[in-house]
C-alpha positions as CSV (number, residue, x, y, z in Angstrom):
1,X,-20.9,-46.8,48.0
2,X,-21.4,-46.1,44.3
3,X,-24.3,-43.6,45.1
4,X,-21.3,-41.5,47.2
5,X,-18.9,-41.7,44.3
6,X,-22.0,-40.9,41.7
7,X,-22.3,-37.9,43.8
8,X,-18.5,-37.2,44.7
9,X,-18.3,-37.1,40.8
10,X,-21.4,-35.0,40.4
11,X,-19.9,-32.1,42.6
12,X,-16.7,-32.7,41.5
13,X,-18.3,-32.3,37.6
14,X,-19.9,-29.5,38.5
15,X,-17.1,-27.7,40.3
16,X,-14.9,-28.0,37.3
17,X,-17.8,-26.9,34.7
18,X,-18.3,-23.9,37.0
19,X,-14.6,-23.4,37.0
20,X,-14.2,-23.3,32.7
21,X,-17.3,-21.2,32.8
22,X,-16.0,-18.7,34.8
23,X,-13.1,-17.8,32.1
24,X,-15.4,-17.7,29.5
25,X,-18.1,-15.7,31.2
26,X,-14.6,-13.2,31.7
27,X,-13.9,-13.2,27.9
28,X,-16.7,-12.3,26.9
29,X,-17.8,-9.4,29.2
30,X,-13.9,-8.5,28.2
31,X,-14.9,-8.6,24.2
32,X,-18.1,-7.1,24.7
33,X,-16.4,-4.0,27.0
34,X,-13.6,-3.5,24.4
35,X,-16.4,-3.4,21.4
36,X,-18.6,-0.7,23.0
37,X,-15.3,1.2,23.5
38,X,-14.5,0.7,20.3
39,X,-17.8,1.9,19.2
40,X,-18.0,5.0,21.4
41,X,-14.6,6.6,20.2
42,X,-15.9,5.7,16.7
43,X,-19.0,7.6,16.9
44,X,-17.0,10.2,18.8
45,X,-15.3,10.7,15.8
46,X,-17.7,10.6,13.8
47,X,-19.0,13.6,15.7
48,X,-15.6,15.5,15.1
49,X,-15.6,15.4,11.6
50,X,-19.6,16.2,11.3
51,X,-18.9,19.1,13.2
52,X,-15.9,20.7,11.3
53,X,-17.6,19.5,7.8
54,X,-20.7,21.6,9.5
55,X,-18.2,24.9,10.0
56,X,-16.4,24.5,6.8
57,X,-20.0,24.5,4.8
58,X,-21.1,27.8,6.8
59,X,-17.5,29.3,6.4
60,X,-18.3,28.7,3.0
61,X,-21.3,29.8,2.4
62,X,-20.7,33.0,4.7
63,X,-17.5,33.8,2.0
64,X,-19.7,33.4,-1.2
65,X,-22.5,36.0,0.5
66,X,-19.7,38.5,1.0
67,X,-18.0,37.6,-2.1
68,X,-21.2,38.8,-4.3
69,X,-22.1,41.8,-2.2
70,X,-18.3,42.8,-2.8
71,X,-18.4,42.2,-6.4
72,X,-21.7,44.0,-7.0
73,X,-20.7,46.7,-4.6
74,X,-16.9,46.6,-7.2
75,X,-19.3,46.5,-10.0
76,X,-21.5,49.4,-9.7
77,X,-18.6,51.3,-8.5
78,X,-17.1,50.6,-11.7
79,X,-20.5,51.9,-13.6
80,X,-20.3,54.5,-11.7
81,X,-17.1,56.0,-12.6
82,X,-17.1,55.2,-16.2
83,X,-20.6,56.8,-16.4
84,X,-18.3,60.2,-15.0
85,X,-15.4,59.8,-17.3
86,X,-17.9,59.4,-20.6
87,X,-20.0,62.7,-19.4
88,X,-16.9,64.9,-19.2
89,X,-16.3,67.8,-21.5
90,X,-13.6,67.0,-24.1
């Protein structure tokens, strides 16, 4: 008789642990799911702002290259015609 309640309580034991495990098992697939998601819209943004830092430098760059050639183009103008006004007859 106490070998069937040893192994009444074994199952019973066992049952139960299996139970508790269960939940736990749950929460953490549930943590470990909401951390990748939280890790994917991070590196999502991350992607965002690399990509409109990336525009803003060639925007940038792209303004300073027309900004010279403008200013030279202003500046030689300028040469140009005070190079005419100083060679006219008086």
């Amino acid at each position: 008789m106490s070998s069937v309640l040893r192994s009444l309580l074994l199952a019973v034991s066992l049952f139960a642990f299996s139970a508790c495990n269960d939940g736990a098992v749950q929460r953490e697939r549930a943590a470990r799911e909401a951390a990748e998601r939280a890790a994917k819209e991070a590196q999502q943004g991350k992607s965002t702002w690399q990509t409109v830092a990336f525009v803003v430098g060639i925007g940038a760059v792209t303004l300073l290259v027309f900004g010279t050639a403008l200013g030279s183009s202003a500046r030689k103008h300028a040469q140009k015609q005070k190079d005419q006004k100083d060679n006219q007859p008086r």
